[in-house]
C-alpha positions in Angstrom: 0.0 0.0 0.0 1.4 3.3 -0.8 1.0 5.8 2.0 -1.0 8.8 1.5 -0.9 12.5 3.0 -2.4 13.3 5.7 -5.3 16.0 5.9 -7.0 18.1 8.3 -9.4 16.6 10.5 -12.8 17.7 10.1 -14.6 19.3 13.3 -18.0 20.3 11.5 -20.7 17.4 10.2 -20.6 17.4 6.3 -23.5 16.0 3.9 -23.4 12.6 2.3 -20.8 11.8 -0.2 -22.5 11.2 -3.5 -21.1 8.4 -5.2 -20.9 6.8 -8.5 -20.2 3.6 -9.2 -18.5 2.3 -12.5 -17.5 -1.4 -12.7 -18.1 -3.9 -16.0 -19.0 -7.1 -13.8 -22.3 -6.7 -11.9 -21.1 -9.1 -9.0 -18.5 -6.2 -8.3 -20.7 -3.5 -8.4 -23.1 -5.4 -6.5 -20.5 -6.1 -3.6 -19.6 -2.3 -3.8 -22.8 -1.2 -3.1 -23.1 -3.4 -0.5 -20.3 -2.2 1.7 -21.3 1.2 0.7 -24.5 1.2 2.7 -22.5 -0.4 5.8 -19.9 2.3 5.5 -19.4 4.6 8.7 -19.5 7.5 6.7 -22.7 8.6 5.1 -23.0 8.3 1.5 -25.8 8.2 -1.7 -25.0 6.1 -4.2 -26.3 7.9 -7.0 -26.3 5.6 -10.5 -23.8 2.9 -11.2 -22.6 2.0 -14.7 -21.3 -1.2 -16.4 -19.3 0.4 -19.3 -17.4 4.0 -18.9 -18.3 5.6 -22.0 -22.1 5.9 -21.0 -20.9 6.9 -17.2 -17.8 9.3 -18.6 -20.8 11.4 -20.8 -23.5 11.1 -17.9 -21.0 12.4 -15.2 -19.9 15.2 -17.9 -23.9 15.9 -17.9 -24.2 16.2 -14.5 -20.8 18.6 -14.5 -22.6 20.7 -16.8 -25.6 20.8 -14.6 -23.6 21.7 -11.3 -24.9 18.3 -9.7 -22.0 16.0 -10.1 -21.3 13.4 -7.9 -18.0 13.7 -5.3 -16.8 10.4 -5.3 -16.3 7.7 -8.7 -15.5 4.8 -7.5 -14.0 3.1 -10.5 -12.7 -0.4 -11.3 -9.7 -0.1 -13.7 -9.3 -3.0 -16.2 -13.0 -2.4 -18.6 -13.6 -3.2 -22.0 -13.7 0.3 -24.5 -12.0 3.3 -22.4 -10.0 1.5 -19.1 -10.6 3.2 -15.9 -7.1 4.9 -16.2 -8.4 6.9 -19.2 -11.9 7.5 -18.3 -9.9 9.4 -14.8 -8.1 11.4 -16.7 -11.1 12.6 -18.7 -12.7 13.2 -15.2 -9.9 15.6 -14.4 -11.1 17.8 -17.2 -14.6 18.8 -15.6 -14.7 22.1 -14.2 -15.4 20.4 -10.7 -13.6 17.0 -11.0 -15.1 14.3 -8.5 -12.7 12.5 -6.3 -11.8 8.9 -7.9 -11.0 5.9 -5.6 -9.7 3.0 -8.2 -10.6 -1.0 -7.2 -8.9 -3.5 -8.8 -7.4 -6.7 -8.6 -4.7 -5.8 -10.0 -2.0 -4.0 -7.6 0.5 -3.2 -10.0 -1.2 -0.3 -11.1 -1.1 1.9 -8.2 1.6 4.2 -9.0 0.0 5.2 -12.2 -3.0 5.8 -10.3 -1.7 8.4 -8.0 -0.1 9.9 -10.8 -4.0 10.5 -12.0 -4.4 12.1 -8.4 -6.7 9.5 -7.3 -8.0 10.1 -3.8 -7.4 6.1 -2.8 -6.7 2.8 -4.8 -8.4 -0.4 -2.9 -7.8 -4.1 -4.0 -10.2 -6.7 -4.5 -11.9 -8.4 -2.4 -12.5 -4.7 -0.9 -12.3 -4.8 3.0 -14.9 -2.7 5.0 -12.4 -0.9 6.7 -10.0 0.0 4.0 -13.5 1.6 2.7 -14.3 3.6 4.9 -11.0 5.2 5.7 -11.1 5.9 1.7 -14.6 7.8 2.2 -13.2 9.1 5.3 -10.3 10.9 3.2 -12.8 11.7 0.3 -15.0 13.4 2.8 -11.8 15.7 4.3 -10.7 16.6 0.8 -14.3 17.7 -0.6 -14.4 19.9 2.1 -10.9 21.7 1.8 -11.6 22.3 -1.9 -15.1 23.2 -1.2 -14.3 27.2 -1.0 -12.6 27.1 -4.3 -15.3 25.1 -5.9 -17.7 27.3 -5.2 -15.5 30.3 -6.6 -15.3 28.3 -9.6 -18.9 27.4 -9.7 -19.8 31.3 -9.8 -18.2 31.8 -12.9 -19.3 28.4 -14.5 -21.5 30.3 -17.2 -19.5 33.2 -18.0 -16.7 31.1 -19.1 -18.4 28.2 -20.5 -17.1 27.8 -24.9 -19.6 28.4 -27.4 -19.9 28.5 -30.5 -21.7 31.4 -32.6 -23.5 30.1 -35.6 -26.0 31.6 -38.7 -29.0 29.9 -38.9 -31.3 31.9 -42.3 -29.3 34.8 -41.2 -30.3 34.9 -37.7 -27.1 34.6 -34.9 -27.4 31.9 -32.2 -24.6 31.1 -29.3 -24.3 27.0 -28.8 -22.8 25.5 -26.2 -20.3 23.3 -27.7 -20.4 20.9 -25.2 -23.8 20.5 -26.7 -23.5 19.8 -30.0 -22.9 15.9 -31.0 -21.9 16.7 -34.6 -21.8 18.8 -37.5 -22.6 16.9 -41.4 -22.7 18.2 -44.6 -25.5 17.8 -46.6 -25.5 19.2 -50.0 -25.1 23.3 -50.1 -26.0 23.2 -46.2 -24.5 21.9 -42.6 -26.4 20.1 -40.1 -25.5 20.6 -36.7 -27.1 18.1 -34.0 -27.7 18.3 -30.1 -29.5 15.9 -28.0 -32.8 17.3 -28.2 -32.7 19.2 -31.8 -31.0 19.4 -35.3 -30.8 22.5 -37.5 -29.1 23.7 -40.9 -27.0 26.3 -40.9 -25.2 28.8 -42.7 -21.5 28.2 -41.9 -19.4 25.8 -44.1 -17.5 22.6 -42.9 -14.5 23.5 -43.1 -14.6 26.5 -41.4 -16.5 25.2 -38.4 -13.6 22.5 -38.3 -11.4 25.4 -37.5 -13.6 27.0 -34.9 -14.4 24.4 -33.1 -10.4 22.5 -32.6 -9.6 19.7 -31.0 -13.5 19.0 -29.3 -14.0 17.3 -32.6 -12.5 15.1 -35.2 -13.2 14.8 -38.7 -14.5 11.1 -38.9 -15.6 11.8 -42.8 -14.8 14.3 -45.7 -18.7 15.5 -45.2 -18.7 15.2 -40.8 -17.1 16.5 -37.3 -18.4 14.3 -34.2 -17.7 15.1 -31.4 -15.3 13.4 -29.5 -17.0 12.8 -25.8 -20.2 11.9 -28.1 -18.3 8.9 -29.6 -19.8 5.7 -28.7 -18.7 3.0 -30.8 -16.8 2.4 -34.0 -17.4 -0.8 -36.0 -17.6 -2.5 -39.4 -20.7 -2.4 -41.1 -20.8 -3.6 -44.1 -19.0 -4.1 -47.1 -18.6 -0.7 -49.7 -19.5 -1.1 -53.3 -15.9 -0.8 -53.9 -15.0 -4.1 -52.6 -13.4 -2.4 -49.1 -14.5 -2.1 -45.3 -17.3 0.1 -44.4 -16.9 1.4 -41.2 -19.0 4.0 -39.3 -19.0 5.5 -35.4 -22.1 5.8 -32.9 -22.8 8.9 -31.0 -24.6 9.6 -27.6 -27.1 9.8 -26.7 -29.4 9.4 -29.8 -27.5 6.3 -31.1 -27.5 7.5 -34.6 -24.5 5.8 -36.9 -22.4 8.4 -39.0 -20.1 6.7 -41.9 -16.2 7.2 -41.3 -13.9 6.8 -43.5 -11.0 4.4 -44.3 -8.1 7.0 -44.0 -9.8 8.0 -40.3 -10.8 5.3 -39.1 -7.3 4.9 -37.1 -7.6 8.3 -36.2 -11.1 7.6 -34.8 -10.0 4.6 -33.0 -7.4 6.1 -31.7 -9.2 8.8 -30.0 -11.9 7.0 -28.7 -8.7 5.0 -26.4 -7.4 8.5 -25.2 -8.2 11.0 -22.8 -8.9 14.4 -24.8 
């Protein structure tokens, strides 16, 4: 066990820790949530997930809306993104929840704590090593609390958009909204969640506005890359080749890559952005 730093005891009651939980074998997750409720410090489990790309864009949904969770409890070795890359994309929210890693596997603690984790436990999880994890969770949430909150006041002002002509009339976006941009004929089509407009602005300069959120999967579309799903084989082209194409979240539509990016689009669905 690598020894951790010690933190300031806390003198004043706190509120539950809200926890995710994000493990591929149910039995685990099961077992988890079990020694959760018979934890000595109070927590919520809030949702648990068997696969981290559905958990990595819930959590980023929940950042958005300012009710994140403060503890992931995450199991490392998952098929699609590992839990070492699915921490590192948790670092990037604007209020990151503390991660506590479970594994079998001990020779990946060092990485780890270079990912800042708040604990790393191995299976089969003991009671007490849980709750002196939740114990440390609960001291660290409250020494970042002040500058959280800081953070939190500004959330909107600095929050990226993008500024887009739709029949000549000017709209502000969200980025983190948009799933994808496609050409279709003279026009664009940019989608969100819940709609899907044309408008006026040209592929290739939107490629340049928006950088790296999004990746060119297609000469005719930009996905986004946190709305990335899957990437698979579909079918055969009429050309005799491979047909590939990538799923995005949440509306599960399928948008045709192409050959010469298909690397690129693996390749960035296995790293943190």
């Amino acid at each position: 066990m690598i020894p951790l730093p010690d933190l300031p005891a806390m003198n004043t009651p706190v509120t539950p820790l809200s926890v995710v939980v994000v493990d591929d074998e149910p039995l685990a997750r099961m077992r988890i949530r079990s020694l959760l409720a018979q934890a000595a410090v109070p927590n919520e489990v809030r949702a648990e997930f068997g696969e981290s790309v559905t958990a990595l864009l819930h959590l980023q949904e929940l950042d958005r809306s300012g009710q994140g969770p403060d503890l992931v409890v995450l199991d490392i070795q998952m098929p699609g993104l590992d839990g070492m890359v699915l921490a590192a994309r948790l670092r990037e929210l604007r209020r990151p929840p503390a991660v506590v890693f479970v594994t079998a596997h001990a020779e990946h603690a060092l990485r780890a704590f270079d990912l800042a984790a708040a604990d790393y436990l191995t299976k089969p999880v003991r009671l007490e090593r849980l709750n002196a994890s939740l114990e440390r969770v609960q001291r660290l949430r409250a020494a970042l609390l002040p500058a959280l909150e800081v953070r939190e006041s500004d959330r909107e002002d600095d929050r990226e958009v993008l500024v887009v002509q739709e029949r000549g009339r000017i709209e502000r976006i969200p980025l983190a909204d948009i799933l994808y941009f496609k050409a279709e004929q003279k026009a664009v089509l940019l989608r969100t969640a819940s709609d899907s407009r044309v408008i006026d602005d040209p592929l290739t300069e939107l490629e340049g506005r928006v950088g790296a959120r999004f990746i060119r999967v297609h000469r005719n579309a930009l996905v986004s890359r946190q709305a990335m799903k899957a990437l698979e084989r579909r079918a055969d082209d009429p050309d005799g080749g491979e047909a590939w194409a990538v799923q995005v979240l949440p509306t599960l539509e399928w948008l045709a890559v192409s050959r010469r990016q298909v690397s690129a689009v693996r390749e960035a669905m296995a790293q943190p952005q």
